[in-house]
N, C-alpha and C positions, 0 to 999 in steps of 0.2 A: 504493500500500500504506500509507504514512506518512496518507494522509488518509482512510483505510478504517481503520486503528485511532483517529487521533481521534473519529472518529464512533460508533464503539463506546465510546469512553474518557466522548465529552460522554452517550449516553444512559446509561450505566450510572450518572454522577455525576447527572443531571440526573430519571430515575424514582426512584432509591434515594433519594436526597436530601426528594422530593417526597412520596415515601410517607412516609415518617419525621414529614413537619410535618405532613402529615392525619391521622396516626392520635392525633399523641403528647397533643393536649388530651381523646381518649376516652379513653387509658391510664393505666393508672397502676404501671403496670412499663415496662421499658427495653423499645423500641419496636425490631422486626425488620423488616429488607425482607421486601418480600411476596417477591421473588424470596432463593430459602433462597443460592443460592450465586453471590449477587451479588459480594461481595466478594473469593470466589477467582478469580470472570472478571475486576473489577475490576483486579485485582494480574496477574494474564496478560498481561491488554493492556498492560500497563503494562512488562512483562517483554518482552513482545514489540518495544515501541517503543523502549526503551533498547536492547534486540539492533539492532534498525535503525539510529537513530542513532552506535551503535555501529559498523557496516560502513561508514556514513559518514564518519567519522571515519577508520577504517584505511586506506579510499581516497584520501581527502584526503592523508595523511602519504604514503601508497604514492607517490602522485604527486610528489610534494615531494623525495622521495628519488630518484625514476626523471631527475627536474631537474638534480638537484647532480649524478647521475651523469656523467652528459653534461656540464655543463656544467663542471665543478670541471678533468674531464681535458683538457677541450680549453685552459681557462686553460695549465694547468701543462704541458702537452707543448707548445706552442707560444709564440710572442713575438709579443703582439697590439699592436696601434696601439690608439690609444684609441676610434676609430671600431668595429675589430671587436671590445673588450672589452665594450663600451656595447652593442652589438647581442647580446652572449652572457648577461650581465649583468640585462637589461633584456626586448629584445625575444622571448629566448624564454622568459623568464616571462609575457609576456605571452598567449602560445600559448592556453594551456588555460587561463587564467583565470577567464575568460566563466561556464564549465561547473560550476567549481568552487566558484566564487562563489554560484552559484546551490543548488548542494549544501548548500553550510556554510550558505546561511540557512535548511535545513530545521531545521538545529540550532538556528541563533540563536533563528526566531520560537518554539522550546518553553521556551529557556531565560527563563523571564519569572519574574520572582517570586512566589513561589507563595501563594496565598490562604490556607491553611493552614500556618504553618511548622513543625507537625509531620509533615507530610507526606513532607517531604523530597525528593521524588522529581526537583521542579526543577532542586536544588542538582548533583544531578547532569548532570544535560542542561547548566550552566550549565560544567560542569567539560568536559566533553566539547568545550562552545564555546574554552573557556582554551587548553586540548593543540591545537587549531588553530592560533589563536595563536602560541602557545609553538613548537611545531614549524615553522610560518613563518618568526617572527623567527631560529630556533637556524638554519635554513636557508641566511637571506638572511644571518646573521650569518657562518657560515662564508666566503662567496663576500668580502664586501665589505670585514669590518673588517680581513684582512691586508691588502688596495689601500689603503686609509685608512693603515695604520700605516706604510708602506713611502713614500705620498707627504706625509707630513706630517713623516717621516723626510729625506726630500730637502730639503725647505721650511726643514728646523733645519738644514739643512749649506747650504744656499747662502749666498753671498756675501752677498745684501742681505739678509739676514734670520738669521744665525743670530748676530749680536751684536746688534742692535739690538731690545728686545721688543714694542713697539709694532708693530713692521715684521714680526715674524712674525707677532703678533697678528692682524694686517688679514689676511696671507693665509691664514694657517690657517684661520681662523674663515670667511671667506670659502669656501675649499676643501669645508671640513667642513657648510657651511650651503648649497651645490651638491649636497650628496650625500644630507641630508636629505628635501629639495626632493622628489630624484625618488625616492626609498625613500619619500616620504608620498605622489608620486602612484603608484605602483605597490600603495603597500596598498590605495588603493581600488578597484583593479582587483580583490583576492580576497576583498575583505570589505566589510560595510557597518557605517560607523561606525567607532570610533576606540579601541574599547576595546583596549590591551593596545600601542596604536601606539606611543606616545612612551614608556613602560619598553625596546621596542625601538630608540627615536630613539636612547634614552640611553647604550645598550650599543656605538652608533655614536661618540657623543660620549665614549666614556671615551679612545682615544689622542688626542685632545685635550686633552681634561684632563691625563694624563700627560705631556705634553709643556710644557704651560703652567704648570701649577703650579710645578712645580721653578724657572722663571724667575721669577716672581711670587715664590716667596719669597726667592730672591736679590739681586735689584732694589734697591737700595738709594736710586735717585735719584726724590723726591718727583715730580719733573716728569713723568717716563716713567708713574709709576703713574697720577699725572693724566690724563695723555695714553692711557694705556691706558682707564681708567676712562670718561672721556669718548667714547671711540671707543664704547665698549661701550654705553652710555647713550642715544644719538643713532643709531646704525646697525642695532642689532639688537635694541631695544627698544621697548615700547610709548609710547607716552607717555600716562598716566594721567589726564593732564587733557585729552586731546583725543582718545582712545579713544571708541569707538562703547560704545552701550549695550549693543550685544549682537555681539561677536564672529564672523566668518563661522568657519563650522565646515569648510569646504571650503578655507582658508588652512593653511598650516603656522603654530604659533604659534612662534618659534622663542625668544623671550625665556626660554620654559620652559627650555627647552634650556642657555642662554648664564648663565642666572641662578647657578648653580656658579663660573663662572668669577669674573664679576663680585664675587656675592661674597667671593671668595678676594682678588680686587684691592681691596677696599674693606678689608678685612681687613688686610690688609700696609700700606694709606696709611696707618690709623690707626693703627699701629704707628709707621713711619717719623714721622707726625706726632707722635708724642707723644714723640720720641726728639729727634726737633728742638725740641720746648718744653722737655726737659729738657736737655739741654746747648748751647743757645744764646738760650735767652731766662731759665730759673729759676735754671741756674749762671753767669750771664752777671756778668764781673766789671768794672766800668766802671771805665777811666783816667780819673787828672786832666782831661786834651783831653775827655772823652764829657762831663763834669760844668760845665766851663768854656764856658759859654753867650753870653757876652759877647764872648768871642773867635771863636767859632763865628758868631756875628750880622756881627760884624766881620767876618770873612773871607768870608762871601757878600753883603756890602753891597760891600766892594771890587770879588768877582768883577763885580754887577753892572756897576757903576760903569766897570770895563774897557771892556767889552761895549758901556756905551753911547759912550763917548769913541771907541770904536776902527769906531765906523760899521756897527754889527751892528746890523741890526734884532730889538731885544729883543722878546722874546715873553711872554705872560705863564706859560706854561712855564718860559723859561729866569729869570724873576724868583723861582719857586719850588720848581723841580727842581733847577735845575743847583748841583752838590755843590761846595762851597767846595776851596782846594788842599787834598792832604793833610801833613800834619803828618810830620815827620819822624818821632815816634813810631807812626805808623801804617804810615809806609811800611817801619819796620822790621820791620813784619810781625805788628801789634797785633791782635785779632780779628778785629774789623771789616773789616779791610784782608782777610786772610786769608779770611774770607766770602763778601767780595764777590768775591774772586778763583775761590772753589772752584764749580767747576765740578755739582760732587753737590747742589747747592742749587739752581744756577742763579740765581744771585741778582743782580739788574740793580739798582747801584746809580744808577742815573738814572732810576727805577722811584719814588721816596719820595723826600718833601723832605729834603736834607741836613740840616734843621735838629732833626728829627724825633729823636731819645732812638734809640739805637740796638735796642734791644728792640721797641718799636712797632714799627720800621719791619720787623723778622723778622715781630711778630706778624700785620700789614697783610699782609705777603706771604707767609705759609703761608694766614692766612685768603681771601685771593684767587686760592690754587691750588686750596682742598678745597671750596670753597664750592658745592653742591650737586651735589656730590659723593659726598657719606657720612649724606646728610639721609633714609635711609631710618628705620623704626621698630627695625630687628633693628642696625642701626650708630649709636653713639650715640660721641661725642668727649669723652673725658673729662676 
């Protein structure tokens, strides 16, 4: 029927059109199809095929809904293993796909853009394509994102992972990028091509985000955000200079996806970093001992000196890392002292020459934690 009206649809566009350019250089008034009431069959057929497409559309959702029926009660009246969630979940969406698939591309191939944009008549067929969509994703969305929120929920309370952020980080994301996975190869089972997929990916991805963010902005320790940031960078990222020239379309992209999160981390380092420029390198108040450079040279000429008297094989590391004793004014608990001790910095004073101005050697070691890192266009260090 759907191809017994396009063929009414192409001769009705394709004589009236044809009549129109023969006659219009003998005329000279506004030029009629020969056929008087072409245009009211024109609009018919046209009437007709949106009612079809139409039915298609209701069936499609009919089904969708007859799915969650079945499917939603048997979750919730029983306690499934993960093997028969996965089978309820998955394989009997799989059932009738095939069919269904095959339906919604009567819709898709009408939905094309239309040659005339006054015409209008596309935009609808293309709307018709969307409520597909739409009514899938709100479908699949019901079924999946309470499982997602409830084990991403467990994941923030267990032991190895709900103090440490990094350590949820891996699994959650990990978790959530398992789940995408098969929701991206299940959509090709009901549909071709990808329109509308990853606005759904994303509606997967928000109890993650909710979970993660709130960490991220509490986080206070440079190192973890690094550490987060990196993980993010290298495991669930492209890399831009060794990306192919043309992306397989049959991959999940999933960087799209992670790219929120990431953000949000680079977001709070630059923060945290510029919170460490300003109260330990631009309010930085240096004692007599930081300024007294002779005596400084002095006490790591002795350390050497020990070192080689005392049958240690000196290195040339230990000739230019290893930190002189500290001064009683330090040990009193002077900045410095105090810095290298705190833990929220992580700051390894066997990391930078003792001899080093104590501000350089901060600024050496924030710029060797963020360092490409925050080197995007939209992240700028100010």
């Amino acid at each position: 029927m759907l191809r017994r009206l396009d063929e009414c649809l192409d001769y009705m566009e394709t004589h009236v059109s044809i009549l129109l350019w023969t006659l219009m250089p003998f005329t000279h008034t506004p030029c009629q199809p020969e056929h008087k009431e072409a245009e009211v069959y024109r609009s018919r057929y046209r009437l007709l095929l949106t009612r079809a497409l139409t039915l298609i559309r209701g069936h499609f959702v009919s089904c969708l809904r007859d799915i969650l029926l079945s499917v939603s009660k048997k979750v919730v009246d029983t306690q499934l293993n993960d093997a028969a969630l996965s089978a309820l979940l998955y394989a009997k969406f799989r059932v009738g796909a095939p069919e269904l698939k095959q339906i919604g591309l009567e819709i898709q191939k009408r939905a094309v853009p239309p040659l005339d944009p006054d015409q209008g008549t596309e935009a609808e067929y293309q709307s018709l394509l969307n409520e597909l969509h739409t009514n899938y994703a709100a479908t699949r969305g019901k079924l999946v994102i309470p499982l997602v929120r409830k084990r991403l929920g467990e994941i923030a309370q267990s032991p190895s992972t709900s103090k440490d952020l990094v350590s949820f980080a891996r699994a959650s994301i990990s978790y959530v990028r398992g789940v995408c996975l098969d929701e991206f190869d299940l959509w090709s089972e009901w549909f071709h091509g990808q329109g509308g997929l990853y606005d759904f990916l994303e509606t997967i991805c928000e109890p993650l985000y909710d979970h993660l963010r709130p960490r991220i902005i509490h986080e206070d320790k440079i190192v973890k955000l690094c550490q987060l940031c990196t993980l993010l960078q290298t495991c669930y990222l492209f890399d831009q200079e060794e990306e192919t020239e043309y992306m397989d379309a049959n991959q999940l992209d999933f960087s799209a996806l992670i790219q929120p999160a990431l953000e949000d981390v680079q977001t709070r380092l630059v923060f945290r970093a510029q919170a460490f420029l300003r109260d330990e390198i631009e309010r930085f108040k240096p004692r007599p001992e930081d300024l007294d450079y002779p005596s400084r040279n002095k006490q790591l000429s002795i350390s050497v000196s020990e070192k080689q008297i005392s049958g240690r094989k000196l290195s040339h590391t230990d000739a230019y890392i290893s930190p002189p004793k500290q001064t009683a004014a330090v040990e009193d608990g002077g900045a410095e002292a105090q810095l290298e001790q705190d833990t929220k910095w992580d700051f390894d004073s066997q990391s930078a020459p003792a001899a080093w101005y104590s501000t350089l050697r901060k600024a050496v070691w924030l710029l060797s934690r963020i360092y490409r890192l925050v080197n995007v266009p939209s992240m700028t260090l100010c």
